[in-house]
C-alpha positions in Angstrom: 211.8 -139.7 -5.8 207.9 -139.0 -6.7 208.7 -136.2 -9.6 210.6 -137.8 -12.7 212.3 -136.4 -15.4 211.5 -137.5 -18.7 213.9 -135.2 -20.6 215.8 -138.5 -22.6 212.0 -139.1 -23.7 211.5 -136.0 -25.3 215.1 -135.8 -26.7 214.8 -139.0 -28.4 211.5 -138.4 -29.8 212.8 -135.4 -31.1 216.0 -137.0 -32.7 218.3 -134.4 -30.3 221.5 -134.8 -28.6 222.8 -133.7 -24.9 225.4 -131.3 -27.0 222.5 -130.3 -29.5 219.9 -129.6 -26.4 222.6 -127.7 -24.1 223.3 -125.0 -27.1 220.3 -124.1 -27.7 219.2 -123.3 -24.4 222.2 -122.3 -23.2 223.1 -124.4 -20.5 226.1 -126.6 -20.0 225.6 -130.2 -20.8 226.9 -131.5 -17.1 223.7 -129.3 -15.6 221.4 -131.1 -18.4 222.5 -134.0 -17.9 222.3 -134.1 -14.2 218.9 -132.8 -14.8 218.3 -135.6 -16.9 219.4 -137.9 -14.6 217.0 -137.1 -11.8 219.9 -135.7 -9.8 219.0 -131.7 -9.0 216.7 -130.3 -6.4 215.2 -127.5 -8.6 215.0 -125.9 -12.1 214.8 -122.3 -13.1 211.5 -121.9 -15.0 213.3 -120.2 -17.4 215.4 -123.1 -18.5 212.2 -125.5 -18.4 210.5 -122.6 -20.4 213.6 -122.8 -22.8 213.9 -126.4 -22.6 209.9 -126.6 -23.5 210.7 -124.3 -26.6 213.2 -125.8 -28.3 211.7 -129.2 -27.6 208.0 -128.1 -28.7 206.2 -129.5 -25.6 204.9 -128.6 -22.7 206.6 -128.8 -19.0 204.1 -132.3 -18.2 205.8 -133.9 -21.4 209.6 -133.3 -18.9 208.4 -133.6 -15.4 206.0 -136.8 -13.8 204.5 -137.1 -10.5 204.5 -140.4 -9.6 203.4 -141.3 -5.8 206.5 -143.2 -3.9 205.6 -146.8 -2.7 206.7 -147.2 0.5 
Protein backbone atom coordinates (compact mmCIF):
# COMPACT_ATOMS: atom_id res chain seq x y z
CA UNK A 1 0.00 0.00 0.00
CA UNK A 2 2.03 3.39 -0.85
CA UNK A 3 -0.20 5.81 1.69
CA UNK A 4 0.31 4.71 5.56
CA UNK A 5 -1.34 5.55 8.44
CA UNK A 6 0.41 6.66 11.25
CA UNK A 7 -2.53 7.32 13.65
CA UNK A 8 -0.88 4.67 16.64
CA UNK A 9 2.15 7.32 16.21
CA UNK A 10 0.27 10.23 17.05
CA UNK A 11 -1.87 8.51 19.71
CA UNK A 12 1.01 7.36 21.62
CA UNK A 13 2.76 10.50 21.44
CA UNK A 14 -0.13 12.02 22.70
CA UNK A 15 -0.61 9.50 25.72
CA UNK A 16 -4.43 8.72 24.07
CA UNK A 17 -6.38 5.55 23.81
CA UNK A 18 -8.63 3.95 20.80
CA UNK A 19 -11.71 4.50 23.39
CA UNK A 20 -10.27 8.11 24.33
CA UNK A 21 -9.70 9.11 20.47
CA UNK A 22 -13.16 7.51 19.16
CA UNK A 23 -15.19 9.93 21.71
CA UNK A 24 -13.91 12.78 20.94
CA UNK A 25 -14.32 12.68 17.42
CA UNK A 26 -17.23 10.87 17.38
CA UNK A 27 -16.54 7.87 15.64
CA UNK A 28 -16.80 4.23 16.69
CA UNK A 29 -13.59 2.66 17.76
CA UNK A 30 -14.01 -0.51 15.08
CA UNK A 31 -13.92 2.40 12.17
CA UNK A 32 -10.73 3.94 13.99
CA UNK A 33 -9.21 1.19 14.46
CA UNK A 34 -9.60 -0.16 10.96
CA UNK A 35 -8.38 3.16 9.95
CA UNK A 36 -5.53 2.55 12.07
CA UNK A 37 -4.84 -0.46 10.73
CA UNK A 38 -4.31 0.54 7.18
CA UNK A 39 -7.58 -1.32 6.25
CA UNK A 40 -10.12 1.48 4.57
CA UNK A 41 -10.14 2.89 1.17
CA UNK A 42 -11.08 6.49 2.20
CA UNK A 43 -11.57 9.01 5.01
CA UNK A 44 -14.15 11.79 5.30
CA UNK A 45 -12.03 15.00 5.62
CA UNK A 46 -14.12 15.86 8.26
CA UNK A 47 -13.06 13.05 10.58
CA UNK A 48 -9.19 13.61 9.55
CA UNK A 49 -10.03 17.36 10.29
CA UNK A 50 -11.52 16.13 13.71
CA UNK A 51 -8.95 13.57 14.19
CA UNK A 52 -6.12 16.51 13.40
CA UNK A 53 -7.90 18.66 16.20
CA UNK A 54 -8.09 16.67 18.98
CA UNK A 55 -4.63 15.27 18.23
CA UNK A 56 -3.09 18.90 17.59
CA UNK A 57 -1.31 18.01 14.21
CA UNK A 58 -1.61 18.30 10.95
CA UNK A 59 -3.04 15.59 8.36
CA UNK A 60 1.00 14.74 7.07
CA UNK A 61 1.63 13.82 10.94
CA UNK A 62 -1.57 10.70 10.07
CA UNK A 63 -1.12 9.92 6.50
CA UNK A 64 2.66 8.88 4.53
CA UNK A 65 3.28 8.35 1.00
CA UNK A 66 5.72 5.96 0.63
CA UNK A 67 6.45 4.58 -3.10
CA UNK A 68 5.69 0.55 -3.30
CA UNK A 69 8.83 -1.49 -4.22
CA UNK A 70 7.93 -3.74 -6.59
Amino acid sequence: MAIVVNLDVMMARRKMKMKELAEAVGVSTTNLSLLKNGHVRGIRFATLEAICRVLECQPADILEYKEDKE
